[in-house]
Biopython code that builds the backbone (N, CA, C, O; Angstrom):
import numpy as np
from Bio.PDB.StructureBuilder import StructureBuilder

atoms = [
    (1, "UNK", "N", (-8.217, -1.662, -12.568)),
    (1, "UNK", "CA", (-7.699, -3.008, -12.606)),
    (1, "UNK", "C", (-7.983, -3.734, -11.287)),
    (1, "UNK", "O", (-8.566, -4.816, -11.354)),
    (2, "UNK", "N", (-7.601, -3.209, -10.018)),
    (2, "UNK", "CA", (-8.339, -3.613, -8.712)),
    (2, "UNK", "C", (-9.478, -4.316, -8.588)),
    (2, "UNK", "O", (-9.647, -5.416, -8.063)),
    (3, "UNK", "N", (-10.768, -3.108, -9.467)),
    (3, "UNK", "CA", (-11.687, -3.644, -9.011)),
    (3, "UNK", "C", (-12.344, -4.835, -9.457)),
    (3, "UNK", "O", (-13.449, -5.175, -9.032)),
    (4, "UNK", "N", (-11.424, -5.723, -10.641)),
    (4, "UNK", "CA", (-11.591, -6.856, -11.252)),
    (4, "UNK", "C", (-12.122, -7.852, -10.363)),
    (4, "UNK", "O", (-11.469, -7.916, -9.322)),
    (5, "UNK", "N", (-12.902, -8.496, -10.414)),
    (5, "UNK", "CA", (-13.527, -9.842, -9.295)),
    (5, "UNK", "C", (-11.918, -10.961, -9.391)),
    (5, "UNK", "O", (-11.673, -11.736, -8.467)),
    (6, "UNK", "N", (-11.407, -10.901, -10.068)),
    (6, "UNK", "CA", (-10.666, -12.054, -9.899)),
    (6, "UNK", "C", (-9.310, -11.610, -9.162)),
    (6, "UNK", "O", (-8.526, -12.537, -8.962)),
    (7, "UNK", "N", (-8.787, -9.939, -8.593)),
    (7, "UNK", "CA", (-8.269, -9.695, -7.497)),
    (7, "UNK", "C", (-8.601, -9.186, -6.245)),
    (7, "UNK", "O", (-7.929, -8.569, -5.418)),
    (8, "UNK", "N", (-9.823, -9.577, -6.255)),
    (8, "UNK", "CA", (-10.751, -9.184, -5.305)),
    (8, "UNK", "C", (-9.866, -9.827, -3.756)),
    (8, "UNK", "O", (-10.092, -9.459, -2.603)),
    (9, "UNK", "N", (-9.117, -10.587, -4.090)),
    (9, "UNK", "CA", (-8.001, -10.849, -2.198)),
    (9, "UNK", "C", (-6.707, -10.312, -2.502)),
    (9, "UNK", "O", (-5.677, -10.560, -1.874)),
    (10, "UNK", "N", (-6.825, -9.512, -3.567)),
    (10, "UNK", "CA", (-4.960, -8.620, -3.458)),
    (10, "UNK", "C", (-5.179, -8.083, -2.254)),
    (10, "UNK", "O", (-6.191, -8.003, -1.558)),
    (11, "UNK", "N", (-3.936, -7.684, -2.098)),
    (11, "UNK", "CA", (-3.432, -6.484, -0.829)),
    (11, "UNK", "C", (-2.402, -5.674, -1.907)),
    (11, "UNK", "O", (-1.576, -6.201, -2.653)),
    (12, "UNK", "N", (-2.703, -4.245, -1.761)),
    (12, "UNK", "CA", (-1.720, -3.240, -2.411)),
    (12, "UNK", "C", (-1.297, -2.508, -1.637)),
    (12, "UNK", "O", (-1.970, -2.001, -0.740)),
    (13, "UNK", "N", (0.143, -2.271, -1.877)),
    (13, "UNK", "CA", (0.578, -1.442, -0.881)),
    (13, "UNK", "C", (1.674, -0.262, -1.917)),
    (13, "UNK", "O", (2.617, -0.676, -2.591)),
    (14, "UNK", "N", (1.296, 1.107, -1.831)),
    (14, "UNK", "CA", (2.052, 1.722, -2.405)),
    (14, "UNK", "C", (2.952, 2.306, -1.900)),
    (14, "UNK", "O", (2.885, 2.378, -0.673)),
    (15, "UNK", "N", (3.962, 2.858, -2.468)),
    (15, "UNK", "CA", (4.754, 3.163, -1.369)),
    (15, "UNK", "C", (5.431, 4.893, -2.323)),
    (15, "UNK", "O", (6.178, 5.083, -3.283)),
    (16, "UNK", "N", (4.636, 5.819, -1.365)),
    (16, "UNK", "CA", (5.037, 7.401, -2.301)),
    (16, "UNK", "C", (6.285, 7.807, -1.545)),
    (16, "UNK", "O", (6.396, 8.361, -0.451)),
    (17, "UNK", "N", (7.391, 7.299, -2.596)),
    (17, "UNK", "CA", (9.101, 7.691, -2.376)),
    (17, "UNK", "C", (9.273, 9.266, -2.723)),
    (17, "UNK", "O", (8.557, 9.987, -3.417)),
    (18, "UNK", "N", (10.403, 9.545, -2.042)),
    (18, "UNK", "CA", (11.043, 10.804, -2.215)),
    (18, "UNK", "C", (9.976, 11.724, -1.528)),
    (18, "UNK", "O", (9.454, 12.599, -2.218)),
    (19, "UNK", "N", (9.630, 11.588, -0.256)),
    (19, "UNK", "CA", (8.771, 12.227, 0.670)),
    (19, "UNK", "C", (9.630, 12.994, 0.947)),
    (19, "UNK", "O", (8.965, 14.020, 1.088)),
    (20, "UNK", "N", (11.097, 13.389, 1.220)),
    (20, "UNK", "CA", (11.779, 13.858, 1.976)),
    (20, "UNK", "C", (11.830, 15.303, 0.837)),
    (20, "UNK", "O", (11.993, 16.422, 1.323)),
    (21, "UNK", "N", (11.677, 15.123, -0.648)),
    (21, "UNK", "CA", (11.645, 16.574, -1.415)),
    (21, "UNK", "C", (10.870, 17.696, -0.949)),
    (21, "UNK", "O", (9.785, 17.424, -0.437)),
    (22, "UNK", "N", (11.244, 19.001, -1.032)),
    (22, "UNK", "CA", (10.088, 20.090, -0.983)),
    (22, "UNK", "C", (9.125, 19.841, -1.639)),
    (22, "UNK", "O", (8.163, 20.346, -1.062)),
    (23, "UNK", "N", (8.800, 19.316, -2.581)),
    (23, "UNK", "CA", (7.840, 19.412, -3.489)),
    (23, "UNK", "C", (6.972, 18.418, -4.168)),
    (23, "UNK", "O", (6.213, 18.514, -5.133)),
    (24, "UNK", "N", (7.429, 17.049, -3.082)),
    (24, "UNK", "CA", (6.766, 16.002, -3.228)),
    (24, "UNK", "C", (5.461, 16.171, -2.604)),
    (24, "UNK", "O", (5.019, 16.691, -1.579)),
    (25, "UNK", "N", (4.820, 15.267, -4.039)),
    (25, "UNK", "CA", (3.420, 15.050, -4.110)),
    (25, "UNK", "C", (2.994, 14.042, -2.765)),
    (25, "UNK", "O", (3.412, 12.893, -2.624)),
    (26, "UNK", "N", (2.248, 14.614, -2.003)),
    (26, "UNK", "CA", (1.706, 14.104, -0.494)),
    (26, "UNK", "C", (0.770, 13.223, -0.799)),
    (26, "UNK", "O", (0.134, 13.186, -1.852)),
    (27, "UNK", "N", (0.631, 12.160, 0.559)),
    (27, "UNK", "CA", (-0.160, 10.614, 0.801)),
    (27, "UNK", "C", (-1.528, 11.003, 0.295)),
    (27, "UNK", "O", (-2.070, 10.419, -0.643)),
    (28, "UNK", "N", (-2.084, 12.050, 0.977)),
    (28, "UNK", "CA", (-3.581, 12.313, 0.300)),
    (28, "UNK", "C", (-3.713, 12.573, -0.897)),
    (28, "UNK", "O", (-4.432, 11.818, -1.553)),
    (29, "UNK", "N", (-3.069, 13.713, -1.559)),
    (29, "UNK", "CA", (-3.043, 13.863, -3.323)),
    (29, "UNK", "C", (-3.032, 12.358, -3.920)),
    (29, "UNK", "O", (-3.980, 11.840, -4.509)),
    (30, "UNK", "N", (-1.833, 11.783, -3.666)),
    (30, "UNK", "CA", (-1.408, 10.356, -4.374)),
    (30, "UNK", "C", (-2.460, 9.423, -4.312)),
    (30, "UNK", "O", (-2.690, 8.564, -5.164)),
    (31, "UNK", "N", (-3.214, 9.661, -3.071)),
    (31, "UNK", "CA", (-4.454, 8.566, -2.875)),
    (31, "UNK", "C", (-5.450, 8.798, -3.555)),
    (31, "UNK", "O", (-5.978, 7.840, -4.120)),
    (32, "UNK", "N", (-6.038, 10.189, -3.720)),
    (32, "UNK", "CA", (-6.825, 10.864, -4.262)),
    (32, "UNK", "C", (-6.742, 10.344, -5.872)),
    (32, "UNK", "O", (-7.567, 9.642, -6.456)),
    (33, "UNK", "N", (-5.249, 11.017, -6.501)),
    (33, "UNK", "CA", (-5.097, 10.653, -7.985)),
    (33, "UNK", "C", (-5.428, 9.180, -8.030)),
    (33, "UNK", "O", (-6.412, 8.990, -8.745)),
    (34, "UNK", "N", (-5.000, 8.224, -7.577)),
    (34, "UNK", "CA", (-4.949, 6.812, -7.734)),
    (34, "UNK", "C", (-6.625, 6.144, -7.671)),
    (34, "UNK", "O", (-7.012, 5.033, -8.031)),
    (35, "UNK", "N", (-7.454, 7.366, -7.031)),
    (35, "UNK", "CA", (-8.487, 6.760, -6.830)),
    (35, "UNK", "C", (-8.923, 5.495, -5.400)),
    (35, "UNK", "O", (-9.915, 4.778, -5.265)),
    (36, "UNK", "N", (-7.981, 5.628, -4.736)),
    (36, "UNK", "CA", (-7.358, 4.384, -3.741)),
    (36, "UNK", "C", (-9.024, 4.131, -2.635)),
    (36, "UNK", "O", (-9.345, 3.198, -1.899)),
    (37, "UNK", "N", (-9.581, 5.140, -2.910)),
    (37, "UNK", "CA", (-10.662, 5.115, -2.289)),
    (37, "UNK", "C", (-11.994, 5.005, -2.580)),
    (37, "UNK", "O", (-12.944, 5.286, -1.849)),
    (38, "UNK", "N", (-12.004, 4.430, -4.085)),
    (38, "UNK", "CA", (-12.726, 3.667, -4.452)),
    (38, "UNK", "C", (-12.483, 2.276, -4.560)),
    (38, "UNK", "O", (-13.132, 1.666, -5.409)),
    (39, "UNK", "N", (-11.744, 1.716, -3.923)),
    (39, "UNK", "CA", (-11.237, 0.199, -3.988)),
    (39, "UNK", "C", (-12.116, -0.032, -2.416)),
    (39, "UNK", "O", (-11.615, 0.084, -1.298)),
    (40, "UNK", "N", (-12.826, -0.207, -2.580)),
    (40, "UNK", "CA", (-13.884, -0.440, -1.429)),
    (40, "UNK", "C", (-14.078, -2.076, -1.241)),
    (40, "UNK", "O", (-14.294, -2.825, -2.194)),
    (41, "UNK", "N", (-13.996, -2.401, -0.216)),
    (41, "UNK", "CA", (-13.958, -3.668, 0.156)),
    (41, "UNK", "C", (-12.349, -4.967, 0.009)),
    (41, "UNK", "O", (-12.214, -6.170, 0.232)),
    (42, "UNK", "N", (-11.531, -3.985, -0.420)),
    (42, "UNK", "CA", (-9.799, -4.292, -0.840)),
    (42, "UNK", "C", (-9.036, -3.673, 0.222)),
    (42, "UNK", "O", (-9.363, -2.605, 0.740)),
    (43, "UNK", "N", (-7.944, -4.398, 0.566)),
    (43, "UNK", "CA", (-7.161, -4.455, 1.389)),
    (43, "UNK", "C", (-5.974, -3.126, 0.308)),
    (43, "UNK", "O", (-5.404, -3.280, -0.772)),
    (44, "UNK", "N", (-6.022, -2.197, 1.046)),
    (44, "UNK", "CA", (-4.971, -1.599, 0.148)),
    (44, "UNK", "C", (-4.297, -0.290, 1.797)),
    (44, "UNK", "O", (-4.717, -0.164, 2.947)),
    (45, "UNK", "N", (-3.134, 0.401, 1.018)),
    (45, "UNK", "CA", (-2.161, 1.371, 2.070)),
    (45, "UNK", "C", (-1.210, 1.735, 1.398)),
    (45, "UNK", "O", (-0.340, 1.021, 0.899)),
    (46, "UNK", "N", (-1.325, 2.892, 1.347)),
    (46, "UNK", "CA", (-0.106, 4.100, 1.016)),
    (46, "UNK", "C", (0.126, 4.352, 2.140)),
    (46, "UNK", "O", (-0.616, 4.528, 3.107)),
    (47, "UNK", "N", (1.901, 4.386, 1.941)),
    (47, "UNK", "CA", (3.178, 5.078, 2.637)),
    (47, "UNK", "C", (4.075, 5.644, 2.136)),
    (47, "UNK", "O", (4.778, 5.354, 1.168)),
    (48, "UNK", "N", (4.063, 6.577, 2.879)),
    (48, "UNK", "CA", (5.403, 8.008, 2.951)),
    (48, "UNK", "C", (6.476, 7.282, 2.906)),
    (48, "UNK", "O", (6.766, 6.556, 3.857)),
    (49, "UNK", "N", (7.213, 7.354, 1.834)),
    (49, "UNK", "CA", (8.825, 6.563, 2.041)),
    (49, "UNK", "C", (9.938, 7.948, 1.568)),
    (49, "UNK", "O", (9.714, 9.098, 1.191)),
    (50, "UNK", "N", (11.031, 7.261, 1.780)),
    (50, "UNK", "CA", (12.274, 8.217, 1.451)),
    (50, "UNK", "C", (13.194, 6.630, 1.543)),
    (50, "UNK", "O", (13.374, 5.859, 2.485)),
    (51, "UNK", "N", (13.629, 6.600, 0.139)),
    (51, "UNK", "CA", (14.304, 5.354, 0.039)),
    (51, "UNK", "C", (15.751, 5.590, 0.542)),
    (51, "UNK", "O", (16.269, 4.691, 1.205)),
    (52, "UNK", "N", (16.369, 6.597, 0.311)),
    (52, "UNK", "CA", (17.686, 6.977, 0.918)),
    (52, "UNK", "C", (17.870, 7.459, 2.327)),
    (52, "UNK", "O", (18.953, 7.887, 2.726)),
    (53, "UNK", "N", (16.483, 7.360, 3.291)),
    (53, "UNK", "CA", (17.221, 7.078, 4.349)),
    (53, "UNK", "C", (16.345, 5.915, 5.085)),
    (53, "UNK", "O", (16.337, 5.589, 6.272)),
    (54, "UNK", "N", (15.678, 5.447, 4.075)),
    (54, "UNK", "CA", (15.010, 4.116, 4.560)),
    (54, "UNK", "C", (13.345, 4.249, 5.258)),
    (54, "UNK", "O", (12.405, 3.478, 5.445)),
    (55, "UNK", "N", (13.683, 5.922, 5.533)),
    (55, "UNK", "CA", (11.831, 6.104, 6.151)),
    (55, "UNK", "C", (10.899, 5.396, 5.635)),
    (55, "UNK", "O", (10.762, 5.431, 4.412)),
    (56, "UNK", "N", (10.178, 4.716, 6.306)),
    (56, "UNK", "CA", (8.849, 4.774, 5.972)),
    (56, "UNK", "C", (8.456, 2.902, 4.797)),
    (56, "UNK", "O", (7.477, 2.377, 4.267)),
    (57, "UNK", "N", (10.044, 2.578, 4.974)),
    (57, "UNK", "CA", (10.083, 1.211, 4.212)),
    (57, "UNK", "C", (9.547, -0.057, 4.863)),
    (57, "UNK", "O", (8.846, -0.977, 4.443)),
    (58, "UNK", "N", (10.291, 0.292, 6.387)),
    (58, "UNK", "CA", (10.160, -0.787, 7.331)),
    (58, "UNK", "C", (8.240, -0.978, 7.490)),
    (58, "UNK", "O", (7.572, -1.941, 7.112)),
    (59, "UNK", "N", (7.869, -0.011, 8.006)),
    (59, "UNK", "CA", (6.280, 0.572, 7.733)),
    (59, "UNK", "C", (5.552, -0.347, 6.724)),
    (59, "UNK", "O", (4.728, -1.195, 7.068)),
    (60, "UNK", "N", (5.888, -0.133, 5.584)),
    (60, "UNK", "CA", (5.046, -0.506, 4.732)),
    (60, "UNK", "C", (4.985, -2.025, 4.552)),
    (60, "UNK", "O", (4.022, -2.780, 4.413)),
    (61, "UNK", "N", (6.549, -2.284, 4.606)),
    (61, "UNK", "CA", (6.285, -3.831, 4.604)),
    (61, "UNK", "C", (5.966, -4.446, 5.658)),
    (61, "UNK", "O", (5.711, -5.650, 5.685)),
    (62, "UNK", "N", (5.949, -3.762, 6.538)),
    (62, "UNK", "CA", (5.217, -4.548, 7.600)),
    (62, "UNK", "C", (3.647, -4.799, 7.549)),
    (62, "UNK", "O", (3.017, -5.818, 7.828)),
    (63, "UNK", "N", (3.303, -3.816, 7.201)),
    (63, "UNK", "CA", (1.362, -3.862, 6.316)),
    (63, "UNK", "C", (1.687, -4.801, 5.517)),
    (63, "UNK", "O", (1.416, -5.934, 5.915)),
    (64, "UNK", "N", (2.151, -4.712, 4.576)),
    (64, "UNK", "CA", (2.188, -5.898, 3.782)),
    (64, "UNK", "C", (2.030, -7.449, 3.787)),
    (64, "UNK", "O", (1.313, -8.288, 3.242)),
    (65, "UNK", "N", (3.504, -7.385, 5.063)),
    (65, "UNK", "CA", (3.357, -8.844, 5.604)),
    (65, "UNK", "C", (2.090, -9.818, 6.433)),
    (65, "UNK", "O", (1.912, -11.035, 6.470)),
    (66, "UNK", "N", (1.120, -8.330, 7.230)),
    (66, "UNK", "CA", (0.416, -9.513, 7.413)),
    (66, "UNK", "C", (-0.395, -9.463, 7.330)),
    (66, "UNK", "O", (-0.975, -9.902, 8.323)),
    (67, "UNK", "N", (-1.355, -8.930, 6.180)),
    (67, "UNK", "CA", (-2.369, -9.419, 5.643)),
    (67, "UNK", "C", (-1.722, -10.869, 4.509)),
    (67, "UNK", "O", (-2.405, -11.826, 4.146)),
    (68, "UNK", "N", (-0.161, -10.600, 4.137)),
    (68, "UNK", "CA", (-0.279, -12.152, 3.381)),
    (68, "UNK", "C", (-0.075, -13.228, 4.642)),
    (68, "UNK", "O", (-0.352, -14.383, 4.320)),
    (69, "UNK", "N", (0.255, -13.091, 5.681)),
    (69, "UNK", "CA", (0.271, -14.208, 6.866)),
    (69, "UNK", "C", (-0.873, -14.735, 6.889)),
    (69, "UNK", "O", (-1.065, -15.829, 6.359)),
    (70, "UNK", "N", (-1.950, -13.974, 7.579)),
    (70, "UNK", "CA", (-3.128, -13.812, 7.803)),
    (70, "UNK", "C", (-3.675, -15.157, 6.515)),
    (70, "UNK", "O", (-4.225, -16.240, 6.711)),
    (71, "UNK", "N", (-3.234, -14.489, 5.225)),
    (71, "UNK", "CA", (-3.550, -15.686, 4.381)),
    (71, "UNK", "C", (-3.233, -17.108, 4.452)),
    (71, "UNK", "O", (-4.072, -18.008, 4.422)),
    (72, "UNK", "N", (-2.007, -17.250, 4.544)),
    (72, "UNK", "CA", (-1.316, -18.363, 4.561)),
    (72, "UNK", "C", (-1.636, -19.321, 5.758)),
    (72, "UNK", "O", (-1.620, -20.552, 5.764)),
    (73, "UNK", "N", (-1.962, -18.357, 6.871)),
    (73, "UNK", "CA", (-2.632, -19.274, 8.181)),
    (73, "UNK", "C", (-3.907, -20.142, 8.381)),
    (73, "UNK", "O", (-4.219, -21.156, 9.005)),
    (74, "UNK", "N", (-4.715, -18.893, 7.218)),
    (74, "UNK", "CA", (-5.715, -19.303, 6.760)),
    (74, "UNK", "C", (-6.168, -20.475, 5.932)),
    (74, "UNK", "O", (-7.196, -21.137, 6.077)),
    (75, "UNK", "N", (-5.011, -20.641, 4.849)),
    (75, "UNK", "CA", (-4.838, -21.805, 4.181)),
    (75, "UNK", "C", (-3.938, -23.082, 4.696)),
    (75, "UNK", "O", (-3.761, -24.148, 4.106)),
    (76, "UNK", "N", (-3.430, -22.666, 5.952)),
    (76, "UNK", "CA", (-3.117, -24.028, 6.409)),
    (76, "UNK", "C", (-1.448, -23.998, 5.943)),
    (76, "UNK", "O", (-0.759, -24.961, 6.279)),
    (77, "UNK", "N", (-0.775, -22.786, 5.106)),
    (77, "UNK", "CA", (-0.212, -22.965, 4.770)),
    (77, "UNK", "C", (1.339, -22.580, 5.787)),
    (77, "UNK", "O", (2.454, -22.839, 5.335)),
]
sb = StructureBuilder()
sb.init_structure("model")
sb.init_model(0)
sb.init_chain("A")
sb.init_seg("    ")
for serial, (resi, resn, name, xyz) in enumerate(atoms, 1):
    if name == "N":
        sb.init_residue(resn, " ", resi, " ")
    sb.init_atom(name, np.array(xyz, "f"), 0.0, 1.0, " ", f" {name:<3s}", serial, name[0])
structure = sb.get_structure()
């Protein structure tokens, strides 16, 4: 779905929760399954989160935020 021309300026940001389990599935597997590395020329980032103690949230949205700044500055907006 990414590699559609018409989201060709998304930014994705995933965010692999419940890092803190024994047995959670790790950033590389998750990237791997997702394929995240064939999105070549796309703004994309996986992060390690643990929603119950907040790890790894602050992180991600901060990637997030500024590639959409970056936009908005861009557009004047």
């Amino acid at each position: 779905m990414l590699a559609e021309d018409e989201l060709r300026d998304a930014v994705l940001l995933v965010l692999a929760n419940k890092q803190d389990l024994p047995k959670a599935t790790d950033v590389a597997e998750i990237t791997d399954k997702l394929g995240l590395h064939s999105l070549r020329h796309r703004n994309w980032c996986i992060q390690a989160t643990c929603a119950t103690s907040g790890d790894g949230l602050y992180e991600g949205l901060a990637w997030l935020s500024n590639p959409l700044q970056s936009k908005r500055v861009s557009k004047g907006i």
